[in-house]
C-alpha positions in Angstrom: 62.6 8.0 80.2 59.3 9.4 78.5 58.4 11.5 81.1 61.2 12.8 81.7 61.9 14.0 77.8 58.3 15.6 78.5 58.8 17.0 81.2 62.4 18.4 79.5 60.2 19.7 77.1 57.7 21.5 79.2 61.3 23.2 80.7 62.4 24.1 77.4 58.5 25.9 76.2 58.5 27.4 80.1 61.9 28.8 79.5 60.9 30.0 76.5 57.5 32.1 77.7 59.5 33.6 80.9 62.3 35.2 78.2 59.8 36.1 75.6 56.9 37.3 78.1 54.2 35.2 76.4 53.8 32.6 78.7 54.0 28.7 79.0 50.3 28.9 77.1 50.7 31.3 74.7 54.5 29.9 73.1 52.9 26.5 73.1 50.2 28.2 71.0 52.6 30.1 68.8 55.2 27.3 68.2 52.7 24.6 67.0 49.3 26.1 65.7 51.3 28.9 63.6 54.9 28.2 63.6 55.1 24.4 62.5 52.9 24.5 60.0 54.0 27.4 58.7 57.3 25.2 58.6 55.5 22.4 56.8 53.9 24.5 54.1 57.5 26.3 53.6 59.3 23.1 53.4 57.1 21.7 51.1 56.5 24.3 48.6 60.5 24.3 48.8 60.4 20.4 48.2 58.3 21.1 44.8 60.1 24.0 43.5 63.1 22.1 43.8 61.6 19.2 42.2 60.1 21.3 39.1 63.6 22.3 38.6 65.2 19.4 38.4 62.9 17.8 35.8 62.8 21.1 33.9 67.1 20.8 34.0 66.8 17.2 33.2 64.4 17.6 30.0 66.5 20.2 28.8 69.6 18.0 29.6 67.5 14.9 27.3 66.5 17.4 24.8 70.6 18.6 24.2 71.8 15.1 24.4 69.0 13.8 21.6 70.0 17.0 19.4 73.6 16.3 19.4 72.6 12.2 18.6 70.7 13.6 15.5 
């Protein structure tokens, strides 16, 4: 069952250099030394922006609540 997802995979990355005319080699290259972690980086910096704003709404949110209290 393993080899044959690998080997699916090695299909799909083939496919994928014959339409594009990079190559088996070169896609391989492109998808996971520069695309993934591209993908990380954009996902995580997305991940902490969304994260800053949430506190920043949820102080603000305190803050209200506490000056409507007093």
């Amino acid at each position: 069952m393993i080899e044959d997802f690998f080997n699916l995979c090695v299909y799909i990355l083939v496919v994928i250099g014959d339409v594009t005319g990079m190559g088996y080699q070169l896609a391989n290259i492109v998808i996971f030394v520069f695309l993934q972690p591209f993908l990380i980086l954009l996902f995580f910096h997305l991940w902490r922006r969304e994260r800053y704003l949430n506190d920043t709404l949820h102080r603000k949110t305190i803050r209200r609540s506490l000056e409507s209290w007093l």
